[in-house]
ZAMARGU-521352 format. One line per field, with one value per residue (C-alpha): residue number from 0; residue in one letter; x, y, z. Coordinates in steps of 0.02 Angstrom, whole numbers, plus 32768, in hexadecimal, padded with zeros to 4 digits. Example, Ala and Ser with C-alpha at 12.3 -4.5 7.8 and 13.67 -1.06 7.14 Angstrom:
2
num <- (0,1)
residuo <- (A,S)
east <- (8267,82AC)
north <- (7F1F,7FCB)
up <- (8186,8165)
//
This chain:
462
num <- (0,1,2,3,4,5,6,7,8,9,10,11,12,13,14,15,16,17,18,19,20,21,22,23,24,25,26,27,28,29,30,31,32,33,34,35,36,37,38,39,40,41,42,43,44,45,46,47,48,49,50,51,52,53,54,55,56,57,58,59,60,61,62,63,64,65,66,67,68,69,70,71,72,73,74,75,76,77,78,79,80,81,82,83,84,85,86,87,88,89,90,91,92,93,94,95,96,97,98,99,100,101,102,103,104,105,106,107,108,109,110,111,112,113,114,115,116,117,118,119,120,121,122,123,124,125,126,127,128,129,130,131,132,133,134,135,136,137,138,139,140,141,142,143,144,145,146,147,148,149,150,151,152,153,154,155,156,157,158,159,160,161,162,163,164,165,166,167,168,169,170,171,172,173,174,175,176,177,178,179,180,181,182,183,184,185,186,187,188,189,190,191,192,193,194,195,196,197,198,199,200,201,202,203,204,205,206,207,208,209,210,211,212,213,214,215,216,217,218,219,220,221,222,223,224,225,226,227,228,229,230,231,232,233,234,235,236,237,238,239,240,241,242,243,244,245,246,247,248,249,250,251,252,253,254,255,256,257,258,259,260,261,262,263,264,265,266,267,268,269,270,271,272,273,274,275,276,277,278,279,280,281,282,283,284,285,286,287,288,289,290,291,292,293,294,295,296,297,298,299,300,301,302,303,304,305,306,307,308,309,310,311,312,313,314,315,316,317,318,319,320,321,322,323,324,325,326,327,328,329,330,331,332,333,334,335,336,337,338,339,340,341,342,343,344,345,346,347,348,349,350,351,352,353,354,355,356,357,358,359,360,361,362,363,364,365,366,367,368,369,370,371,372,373,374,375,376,377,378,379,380,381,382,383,384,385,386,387,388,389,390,391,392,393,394,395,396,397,398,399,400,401,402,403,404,405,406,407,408,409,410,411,412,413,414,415,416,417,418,419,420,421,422,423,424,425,426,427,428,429,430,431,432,433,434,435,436,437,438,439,440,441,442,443,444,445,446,447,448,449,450,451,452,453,454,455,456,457,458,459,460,461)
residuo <- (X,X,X,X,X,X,X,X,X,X,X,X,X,X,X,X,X,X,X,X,X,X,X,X,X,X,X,X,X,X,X,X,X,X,X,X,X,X,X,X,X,X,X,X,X,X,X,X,X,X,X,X,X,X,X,X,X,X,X,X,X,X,X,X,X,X,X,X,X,X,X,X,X,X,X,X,X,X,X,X,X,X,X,X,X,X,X,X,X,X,X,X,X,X,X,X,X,X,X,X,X,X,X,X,X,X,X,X,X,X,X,X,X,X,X,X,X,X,X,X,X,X,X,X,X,X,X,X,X,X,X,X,X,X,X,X,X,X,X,X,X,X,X,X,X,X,X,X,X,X,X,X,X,X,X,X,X,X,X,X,X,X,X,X,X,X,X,X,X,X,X,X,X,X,X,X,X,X,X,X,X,X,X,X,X,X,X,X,X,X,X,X,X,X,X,X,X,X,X,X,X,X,X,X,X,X,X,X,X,X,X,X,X,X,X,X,X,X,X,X,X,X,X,X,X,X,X,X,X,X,X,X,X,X,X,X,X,X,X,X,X,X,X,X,X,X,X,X,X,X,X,X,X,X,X,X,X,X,X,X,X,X,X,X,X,X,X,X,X,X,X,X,X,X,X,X,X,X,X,X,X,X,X,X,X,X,X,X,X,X,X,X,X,X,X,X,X,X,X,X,X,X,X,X,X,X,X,X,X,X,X,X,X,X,X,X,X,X,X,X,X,X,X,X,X,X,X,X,X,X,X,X,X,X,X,X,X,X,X,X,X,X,X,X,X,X,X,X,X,X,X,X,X,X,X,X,X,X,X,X,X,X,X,X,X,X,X,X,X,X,X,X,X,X,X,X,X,X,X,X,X,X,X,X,X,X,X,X,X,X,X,X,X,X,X,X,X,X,X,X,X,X,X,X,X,X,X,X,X,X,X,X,X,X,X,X,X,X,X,X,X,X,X,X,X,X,X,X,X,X,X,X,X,X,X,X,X,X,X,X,X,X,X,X,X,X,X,X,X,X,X,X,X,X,X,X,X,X,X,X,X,X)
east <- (351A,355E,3574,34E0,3491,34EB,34A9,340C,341B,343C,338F,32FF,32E8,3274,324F,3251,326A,330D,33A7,33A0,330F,3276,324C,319F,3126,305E,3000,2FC5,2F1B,2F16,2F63,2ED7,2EE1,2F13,2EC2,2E79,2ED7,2F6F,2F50,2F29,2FD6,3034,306A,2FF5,305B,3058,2FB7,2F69,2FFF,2FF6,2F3C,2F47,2FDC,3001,2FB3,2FEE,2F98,2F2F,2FB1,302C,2FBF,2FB1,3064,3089,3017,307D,30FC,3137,30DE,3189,31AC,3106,3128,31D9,318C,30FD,3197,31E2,3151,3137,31EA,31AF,312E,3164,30ED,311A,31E3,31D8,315F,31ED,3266,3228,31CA,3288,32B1,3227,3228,3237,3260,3316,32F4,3274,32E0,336A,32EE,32B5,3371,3384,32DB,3308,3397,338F,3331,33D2,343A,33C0,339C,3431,33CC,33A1,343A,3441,33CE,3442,34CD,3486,345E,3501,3540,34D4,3445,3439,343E,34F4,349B,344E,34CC,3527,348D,348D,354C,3541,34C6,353F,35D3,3578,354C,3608,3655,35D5,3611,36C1,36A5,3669,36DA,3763,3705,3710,37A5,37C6,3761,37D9,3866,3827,37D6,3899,38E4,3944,394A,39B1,394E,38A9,38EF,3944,3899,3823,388D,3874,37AA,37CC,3822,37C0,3715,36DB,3652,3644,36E3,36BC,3746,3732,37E7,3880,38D9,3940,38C9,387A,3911,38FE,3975,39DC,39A2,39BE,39AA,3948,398F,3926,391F,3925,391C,384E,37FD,3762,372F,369A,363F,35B3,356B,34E5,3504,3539,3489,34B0,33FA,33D0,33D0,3491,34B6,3452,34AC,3563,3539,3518,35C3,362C,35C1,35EB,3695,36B6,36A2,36BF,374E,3770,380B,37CE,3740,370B,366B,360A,35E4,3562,35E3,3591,34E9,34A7,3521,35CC,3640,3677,3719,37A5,3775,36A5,365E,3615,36A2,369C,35EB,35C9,365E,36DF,3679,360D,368C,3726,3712,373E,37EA,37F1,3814,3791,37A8,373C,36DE,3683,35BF,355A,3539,35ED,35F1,356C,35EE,367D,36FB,36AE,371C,37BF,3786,375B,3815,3872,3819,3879,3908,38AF,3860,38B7,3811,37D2,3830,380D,38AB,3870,37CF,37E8,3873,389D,38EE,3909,38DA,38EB,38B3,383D,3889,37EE,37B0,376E,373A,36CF,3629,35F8,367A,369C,3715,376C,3820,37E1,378F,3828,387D,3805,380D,38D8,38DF,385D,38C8,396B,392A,3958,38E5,3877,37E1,37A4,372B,3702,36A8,3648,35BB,353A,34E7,34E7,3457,33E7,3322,3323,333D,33D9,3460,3459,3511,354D,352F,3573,35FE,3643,35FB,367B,3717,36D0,36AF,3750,37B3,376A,3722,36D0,366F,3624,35F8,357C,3510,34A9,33F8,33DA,33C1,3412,3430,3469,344A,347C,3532,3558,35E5,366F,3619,35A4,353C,352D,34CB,3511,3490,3445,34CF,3451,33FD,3344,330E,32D6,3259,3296,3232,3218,32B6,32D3,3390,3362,33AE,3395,3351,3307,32D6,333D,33E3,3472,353F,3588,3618,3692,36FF,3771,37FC,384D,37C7,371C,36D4,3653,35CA,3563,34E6,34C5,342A,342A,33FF,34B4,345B,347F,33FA,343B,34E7,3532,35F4,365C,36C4,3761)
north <- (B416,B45A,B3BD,B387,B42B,B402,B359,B3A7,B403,B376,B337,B3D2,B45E,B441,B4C7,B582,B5C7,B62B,B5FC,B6A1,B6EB,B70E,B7B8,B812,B792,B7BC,B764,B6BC,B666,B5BE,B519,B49B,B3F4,B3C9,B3CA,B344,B394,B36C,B2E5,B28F,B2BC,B27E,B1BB,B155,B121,B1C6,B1F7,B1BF,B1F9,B297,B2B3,B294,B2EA,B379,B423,B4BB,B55B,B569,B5E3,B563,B4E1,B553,B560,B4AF,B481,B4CF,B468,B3C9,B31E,B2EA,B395,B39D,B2EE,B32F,B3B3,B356,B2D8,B367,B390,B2DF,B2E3,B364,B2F8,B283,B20C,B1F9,B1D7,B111,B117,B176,B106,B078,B0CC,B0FC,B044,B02A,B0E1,B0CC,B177,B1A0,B253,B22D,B1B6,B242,B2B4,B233,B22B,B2D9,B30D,B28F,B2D8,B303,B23B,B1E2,B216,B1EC,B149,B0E2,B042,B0B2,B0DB,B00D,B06B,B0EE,B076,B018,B092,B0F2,B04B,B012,B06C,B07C,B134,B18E,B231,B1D2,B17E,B204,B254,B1B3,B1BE,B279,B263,B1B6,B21A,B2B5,B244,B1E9,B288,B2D3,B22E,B24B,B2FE,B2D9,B289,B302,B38F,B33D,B333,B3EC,B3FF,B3A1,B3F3,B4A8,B475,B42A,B4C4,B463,B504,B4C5,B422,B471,B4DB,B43D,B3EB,B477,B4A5,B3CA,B3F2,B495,B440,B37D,B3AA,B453,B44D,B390,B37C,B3C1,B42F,B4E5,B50F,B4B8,B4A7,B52C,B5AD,B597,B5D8,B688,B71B,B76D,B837,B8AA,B95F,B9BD,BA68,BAEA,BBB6,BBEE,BBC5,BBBA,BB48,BB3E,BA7F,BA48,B9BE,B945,B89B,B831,B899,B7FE,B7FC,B84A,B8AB,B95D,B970,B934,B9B5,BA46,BA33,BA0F,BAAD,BB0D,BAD2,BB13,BBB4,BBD8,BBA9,BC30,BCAA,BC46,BBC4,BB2C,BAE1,BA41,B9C8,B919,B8A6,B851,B7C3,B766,B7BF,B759,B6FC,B67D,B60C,B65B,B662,B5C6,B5F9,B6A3,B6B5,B6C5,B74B,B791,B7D4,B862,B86C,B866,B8AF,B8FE,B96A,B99B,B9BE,B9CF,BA90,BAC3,BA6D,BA39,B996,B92B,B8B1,B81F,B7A0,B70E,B6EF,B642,B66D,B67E,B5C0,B594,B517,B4CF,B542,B5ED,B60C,B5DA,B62E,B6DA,B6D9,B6A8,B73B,B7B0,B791,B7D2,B86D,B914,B933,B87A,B840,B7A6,B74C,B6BC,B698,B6EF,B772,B81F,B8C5,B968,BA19,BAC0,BAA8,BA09,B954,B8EB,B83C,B7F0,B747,B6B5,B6AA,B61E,B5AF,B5DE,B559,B548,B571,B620,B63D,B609,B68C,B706,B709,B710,B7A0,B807,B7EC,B82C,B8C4,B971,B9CB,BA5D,BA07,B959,B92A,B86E,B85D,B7B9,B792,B742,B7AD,B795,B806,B845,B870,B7F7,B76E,B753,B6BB,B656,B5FD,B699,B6DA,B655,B631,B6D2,B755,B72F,B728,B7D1,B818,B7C9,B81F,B8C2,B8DA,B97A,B950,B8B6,B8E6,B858,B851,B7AD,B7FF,B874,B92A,B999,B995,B9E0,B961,B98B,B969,B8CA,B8EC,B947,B915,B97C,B924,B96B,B8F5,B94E,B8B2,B948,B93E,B8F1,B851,B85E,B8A7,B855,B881,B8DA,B88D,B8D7,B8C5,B8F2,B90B,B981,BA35,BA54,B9C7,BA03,B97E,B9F3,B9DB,BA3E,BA18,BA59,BAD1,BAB8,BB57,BB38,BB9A,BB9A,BBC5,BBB7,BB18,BB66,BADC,BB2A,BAC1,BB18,BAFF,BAF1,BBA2,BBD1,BC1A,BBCB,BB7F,BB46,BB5F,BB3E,BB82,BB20,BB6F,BB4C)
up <- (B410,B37E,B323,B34F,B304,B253,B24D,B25E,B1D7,B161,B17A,B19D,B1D6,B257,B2C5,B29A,B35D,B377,B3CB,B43A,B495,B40C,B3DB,B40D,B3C5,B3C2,B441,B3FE,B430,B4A2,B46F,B42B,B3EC,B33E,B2AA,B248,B1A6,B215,B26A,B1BA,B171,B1E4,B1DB,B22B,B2B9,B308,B2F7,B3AC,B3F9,B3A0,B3D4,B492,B4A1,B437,B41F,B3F1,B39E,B317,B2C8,B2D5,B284,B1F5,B1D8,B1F8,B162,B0F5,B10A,B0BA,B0FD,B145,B199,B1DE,B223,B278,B2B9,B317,B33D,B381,B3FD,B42E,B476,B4D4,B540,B5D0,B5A1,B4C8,B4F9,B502,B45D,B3EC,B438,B3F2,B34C,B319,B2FB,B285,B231,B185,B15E,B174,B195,B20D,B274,B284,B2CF,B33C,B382,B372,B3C6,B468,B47E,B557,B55F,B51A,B5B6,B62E,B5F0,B5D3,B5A1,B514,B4DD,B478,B3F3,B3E2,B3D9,B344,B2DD,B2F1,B2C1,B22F,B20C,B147,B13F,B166,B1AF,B22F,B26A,B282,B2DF,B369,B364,B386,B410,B450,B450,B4BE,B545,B557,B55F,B5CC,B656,B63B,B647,B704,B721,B6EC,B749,B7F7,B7E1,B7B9,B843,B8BE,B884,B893,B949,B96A,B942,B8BA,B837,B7C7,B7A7,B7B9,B70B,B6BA,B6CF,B6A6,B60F,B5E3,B5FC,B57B,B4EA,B509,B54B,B518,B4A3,B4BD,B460,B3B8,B369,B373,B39A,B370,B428,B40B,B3C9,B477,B4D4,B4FA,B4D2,B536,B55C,B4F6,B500,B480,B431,B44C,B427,B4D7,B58F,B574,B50E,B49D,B46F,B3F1,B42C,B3FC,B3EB,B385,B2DE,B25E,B216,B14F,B17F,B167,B215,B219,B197,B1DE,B28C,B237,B1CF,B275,B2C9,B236,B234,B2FE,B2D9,B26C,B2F3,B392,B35B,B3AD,B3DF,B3AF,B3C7,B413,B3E2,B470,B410,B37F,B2FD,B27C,B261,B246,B25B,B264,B1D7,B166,B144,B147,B08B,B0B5,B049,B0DA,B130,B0AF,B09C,B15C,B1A0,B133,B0D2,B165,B1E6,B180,B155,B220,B1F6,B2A7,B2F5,B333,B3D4,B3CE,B428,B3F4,B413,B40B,B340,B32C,B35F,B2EA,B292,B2B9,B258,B286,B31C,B2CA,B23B,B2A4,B2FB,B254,B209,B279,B20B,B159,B18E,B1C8,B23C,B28E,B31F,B37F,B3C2,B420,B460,B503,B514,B566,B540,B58F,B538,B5A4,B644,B621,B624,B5AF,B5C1,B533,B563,B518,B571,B4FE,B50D,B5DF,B60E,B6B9,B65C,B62B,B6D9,B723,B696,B6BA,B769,B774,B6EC,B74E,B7E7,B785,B731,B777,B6F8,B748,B6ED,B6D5,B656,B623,B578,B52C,B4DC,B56D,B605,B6AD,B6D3,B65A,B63A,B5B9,B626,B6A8,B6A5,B736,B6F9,B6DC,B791,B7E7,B780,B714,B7A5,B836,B7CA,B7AD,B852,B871,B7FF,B82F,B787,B758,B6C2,B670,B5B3,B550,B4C5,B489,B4BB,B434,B489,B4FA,B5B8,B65A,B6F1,B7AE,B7F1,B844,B8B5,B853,B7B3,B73C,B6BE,B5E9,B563,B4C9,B449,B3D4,B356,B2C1,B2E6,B307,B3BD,B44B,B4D1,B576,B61B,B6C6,B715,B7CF,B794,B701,B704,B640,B5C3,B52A,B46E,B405,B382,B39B,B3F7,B477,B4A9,B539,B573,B5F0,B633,B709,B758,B6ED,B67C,B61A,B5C4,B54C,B4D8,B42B,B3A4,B2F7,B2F8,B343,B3DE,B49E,B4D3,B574,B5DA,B69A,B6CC,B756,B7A8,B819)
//
């Protein structure tokens, strides 16, 4: 996926449609047909299939003829894919595309066809093999190389399967920690094998037996709306100091970091959050895997700055009466489940809380995967709360079981809408973090604004 993203990049950029859930847009009129102005820039082999079979807004029209003749060809390329009925007609317009740019989107735009259509796959085979342009190839080996591992992957996963069903624990880890370091992320490097194993618990020094913790999510942005809500975190800190703090997530956009040396870890971090002099525990979102070195690059940075602190992808660590999971919702393999699961088991903390970057439940839309996967190692492990970020606003959802539900996504990046949601106890299209108190017997959530005032806040007790 990611891969395949780069590659994309090498050729257009196509689309303009976020990776996450779109902001509040205006309400558009009806899809019509295309235009002639359109329809007569595009090459002429697309054109019928274009007019039976595309339409979109007139707004969108209007932007699309601003662009280029090529772009306006991969976008329409791009819609085609879209239709059951175009599928067979870019399968065989890609061996006679002139355009080298245009044939890449063509394998880029089919991407869910190849899989399903293995007498397909010969085209992607020759040009991965000798098509004249390098990007391309790369594109149809990108796309070959998905597919294979998604078989073996199958194949690796029944058996995983069979040995957790066997009771066989000890292969069922040996296996899912071979699906971890082989298969995750269709086997592009993110993590050197041993970056991926977790470390061991640690405990956290704190001021007292109670505890007050910073945290928030979505905030990598270098927007005035980043700054304003930073500047409103070191302002309550002054008179309410935290112990330390923890990020949900999408720690930098829009594609993660390029290296430990990127500028932006002073511009976007350091300088921002640096004057609390407190350290921060973080967790990685699906910007922080916009390339391939981000991750590494986010967990090597732990060892430059006096504040960031990320030692594996997914790790734990106790502080007062709260044992904390941060965990990688992006990357969920069965090896941290397994991880997960075990450490919740072991911990003797008073309070539970789980933090990464994807909901379960939210107004902004719920995770399906996430609710049948992530959700009983939760229950399970007699979790109290589940902290996320990734939609960009603040939320309180009902308890599922043992577990209480916080999106803490208002930390800079722009806002999303908040739906009717029969789960909903507080959702409000704001900015701001979030505080967590916790001593023995009371876990206090509070959300704050930009303005330094609560705007929401629920205590647990035991």
């Amino acid at each position: 996926m990611i891969l395949r993203a780069i590659l994309a990049s090498l050729t257009l950029s196509w689309a303009s449609a976020p990776a996450d859930p779109a902001p509040e847009q205006k309400a558009r009129a009806e899809p019509v047909v295309l235009s002639e102005a359109i329809l007569q820039r595009l090459p002429a082999d697309y054109r019928d299939n274009a007019k039976s079979l595309v339409t979109t807004t007139p707004e969108n029209q209007e932007r699309w003829l601003k662009r280029s003749d090529e772009e306006l060809a991969g976008i329409v390329i791009g819609q085609l894919a879209a239709k059951p009925g175009a599928a067979n007609f870019l399968v065989h317009e890609v061996e006679k595309e002139s355009s080298p740019k245009l044939r890449g989107r063509i394998i880029q735009a089919l991407e869910g066809y190849w899989g399903s259509h293995p007498e397909s796959q010969r085209s992607l085979e020759r040009h991965a093999s000798s098509d004249p342009d390098a990007a391309v190839a790369l594109q149809a080996l990108a796309e070959l190389r998905t597919i294979r591992m998604a078989e073996l992957g199958r194949l690796l996963q029944s058996r995983l399967a069979l040995a957790k069903s066997g009771g066989d624990g000890a292969g069922a880890m040996l296996l899912a920690r071979e699906q971890e370091t082989r298969y995750s992320w269709h086997g592009e490097l993110n993590f050197p094998s041993f970056m991926r194993v977790p470390a061991p618990v640690f405990a956290v020094k704190v001021r007292s037996s109670s505890i007050r913790v910073l945290a928030f999510g979505d905030f990598g942005f270098g927007n005035e709306a980043q700054r304003a809500t930073a500047a409103a975190m070191v302002d309550y800190h002054k008179s309410h100091p935290f112990d330390f703090g923890l990020t949900v997530g999408d720690n930098f956009y829009t594609y993660g970091m390029v290296s430990t040396k990127d500028p932006r870890w002073q511009t976007q971090f350091e300088q921002l959050y640096g004057p609390m002099h407190i350290q921060i525990y973080a967790s990685l979102g699906n910007h922080d895997y916009g390339q391939p070195d981000s991750p590494a690059a986010e967990i090597l940075y732990s060892n430059l700055s006096p504040d960031w602190r990320m030692p594996s992808p997914y790790y734990t660590y106790t502080a007062g009466p709260v044992q904390f999971f941060a965990i990688d919702t992006i990357d969920l393999t069965e090896a941290e489940l397994m991880w997960l699961g075990e450490e919740l088991g072991k911990s003797t903390a008073r309070w539970k809380l789980v933090y990464g970057h994807f909901p379960i439940y939210s107004a902004t839309g719920e995770d399906r995967g996430l609710i049948d996967k992530l959700l009983p190692v939760l229950k399970k492990g007699q979790t109290d709360i589940y902290l996320c970020g990734h939609h960009h606003n603040l939320q309180e959802l009902k308890p599922d079981g043992s577990v209480h539900f916080f999106v803490s996504g208002g930390g800079g990046a722009p806002l999303y809408n908040v739906n009717p949601y029969e789960r909903s106890l507080y959702k409000e299209k704001v900015n701001g973090f979030t505080v967590l108190e916790a001593d023995e017997h009371r876990f206090k959530v509070s959300f704050i604004g930009v303005d330094g005032q609560e705007r929401h806040a629920d205590t647990l007790e035991k």
